[in-house]
N, C-alpha and C positions, 0 to 999 in steps of 0.2 A: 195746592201746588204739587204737593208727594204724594200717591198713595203708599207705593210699600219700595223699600228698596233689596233686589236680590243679590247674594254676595257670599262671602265668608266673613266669619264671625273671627276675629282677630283678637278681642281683646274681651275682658268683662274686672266689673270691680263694682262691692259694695260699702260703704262705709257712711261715717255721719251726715252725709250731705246727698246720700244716696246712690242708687244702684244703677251702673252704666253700662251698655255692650257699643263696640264697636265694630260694623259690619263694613266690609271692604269689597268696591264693586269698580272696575276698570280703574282698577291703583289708586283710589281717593277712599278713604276711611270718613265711615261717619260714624260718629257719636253722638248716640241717644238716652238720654234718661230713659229706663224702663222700671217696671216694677220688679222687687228683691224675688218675686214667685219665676216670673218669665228670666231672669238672670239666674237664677239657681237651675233652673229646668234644663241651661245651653251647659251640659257638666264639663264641655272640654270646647278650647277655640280651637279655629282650625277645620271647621265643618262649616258646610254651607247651609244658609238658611232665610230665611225673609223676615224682615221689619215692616208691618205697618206703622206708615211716618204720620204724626203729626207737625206743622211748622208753629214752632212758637215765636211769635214776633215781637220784643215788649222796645221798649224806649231805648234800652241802652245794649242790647244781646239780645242776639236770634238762636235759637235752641232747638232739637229737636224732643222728642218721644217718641219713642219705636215698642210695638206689642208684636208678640206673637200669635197673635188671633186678632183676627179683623173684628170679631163683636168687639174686644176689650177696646180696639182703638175707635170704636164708634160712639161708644158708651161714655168714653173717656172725654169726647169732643159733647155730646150732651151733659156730663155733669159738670165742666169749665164754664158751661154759658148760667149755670147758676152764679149769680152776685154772691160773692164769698167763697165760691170755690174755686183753689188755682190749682194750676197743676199739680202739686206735693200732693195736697186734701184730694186729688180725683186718684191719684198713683197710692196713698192712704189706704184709701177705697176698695181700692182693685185688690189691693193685696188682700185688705182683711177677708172678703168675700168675693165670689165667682160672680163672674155677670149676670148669670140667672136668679141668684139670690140678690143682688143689689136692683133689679129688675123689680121683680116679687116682694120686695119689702118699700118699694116707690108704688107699685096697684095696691097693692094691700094695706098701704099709708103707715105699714109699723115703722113707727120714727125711733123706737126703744132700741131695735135692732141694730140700725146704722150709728147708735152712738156708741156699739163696739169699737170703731174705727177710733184709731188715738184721734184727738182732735175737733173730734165731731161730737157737740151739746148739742141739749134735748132741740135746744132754738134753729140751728143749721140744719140739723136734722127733720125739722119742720117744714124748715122754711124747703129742703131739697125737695120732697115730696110735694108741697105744693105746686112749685114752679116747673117739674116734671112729668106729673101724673097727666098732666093733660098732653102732652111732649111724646108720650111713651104710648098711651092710646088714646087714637082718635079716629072715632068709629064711621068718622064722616069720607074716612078716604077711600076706600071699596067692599064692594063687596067680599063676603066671608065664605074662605072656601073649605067645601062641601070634601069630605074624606070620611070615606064608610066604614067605620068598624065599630066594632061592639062596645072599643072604648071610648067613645065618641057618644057621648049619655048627658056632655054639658057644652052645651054649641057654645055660649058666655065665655067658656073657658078657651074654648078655640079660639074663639075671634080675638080676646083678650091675646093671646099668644101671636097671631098672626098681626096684629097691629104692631106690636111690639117690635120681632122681627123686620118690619117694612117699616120701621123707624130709624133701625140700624142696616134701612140697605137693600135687604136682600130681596131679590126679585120675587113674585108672585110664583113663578113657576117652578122656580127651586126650593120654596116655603111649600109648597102642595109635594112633591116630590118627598122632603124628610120628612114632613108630616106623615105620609104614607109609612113609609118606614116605622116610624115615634108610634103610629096606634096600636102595629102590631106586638107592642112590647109591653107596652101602659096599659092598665090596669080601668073599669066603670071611675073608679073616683078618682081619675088622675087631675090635680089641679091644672092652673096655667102656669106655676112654675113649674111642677112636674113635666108638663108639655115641651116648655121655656129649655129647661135642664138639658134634655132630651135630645129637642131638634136641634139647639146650638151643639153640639158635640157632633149630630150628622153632619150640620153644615160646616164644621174645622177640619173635618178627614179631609 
């Protein structure tokens, strides 16, 4: 229904039941749950800025969630459709780790890792990876694009990265484009999170 709402940032607050901004767009304030990271980052209201929304719609309240980065809100709509994860445990998540490291530790199946997250046992943490890894890549969807540099030694590691991305979205031609940028910086052994890391910061500028 929402992708992002643009506005002024009016309000922010965090405390036991969690971290809110309120962004204000043709004299109607909304109010979104975000995570304590993206609410510490806005340091003063009164600036304008964008929310990517998600709608939350349960039985008794309709809520939002607003990220400052479109990976975090895309990310955030795949780890919700996990059984047992709700909003708190995805907004948990986000906080404790960057989307490229929660990315990277779902391919790489480390379930030790995401039970740094308060809340998250060895079993949730299994169970995310399972239910995701196929979610995050799927190598059946296109072909893998070709970008020539020198750091480009592990095509595995491309495609892994490029699946990934086109899972949160982002078009084919804009993934080759940061890519281009992302080779000339990284390194023969650069993983697919190193890739992952990389391009997502191209593609938030």
């Amino acid at each position: 229904m929402y992708d992002y709402i643009k506005g002024i940032f009016t309000y922010k607050s965090s405390n036991s039941k969690g971290s809110f901004l309120t962004i204000e767009n043709n004299g109607i304030g909304y109010l979104a749950e975000v995570t304590a990271r993206d609410c510490a980052e806005i340091e003063k209201t009164g600036i304008e800025g964008k929310l990517y929304i998600v709608l939350l719609h349960r039985e008794d309240k309709m809520s939002l969630c607003g990220f400052l980065r479109k990976e975090d809100r895309d990310i955030f709509s795949i780890l919700t459709s996990v059984s047992g994860v709700g909003s708190k445990m995805a907004l948990t998540l986000l906080d404790e780790f960057q989307t490229s490291e929660l990315i990277g530790f779902v391919i790489g199946g480390n379930h030790k890792e995401l039970t740094r997250a308060k809340g998250v046992g060895p079993k949730l943490a299994q169970k995310i990876i399972l239910e995701l890894k196929d979610k995050l890549i799927n190598y059946n969807t296109t072909a893998p694009i070709e970008v020539k540099s020198a750091a480009n030694q592990n095509s595995q590691d491309m495609e892994d990265a490029q699946m990934v991305l086109m899972s949160l979205g982002y078009e084919r031609e804009e993934i080759k484009n940061a890519f281009a940028k992302v080779m000339q910086i990284l390194n023969a052994n650069a993983t697919a999170e190193d890739i992952l890391k990389e391009t997502l910061k191209i593609l938030s500028e």
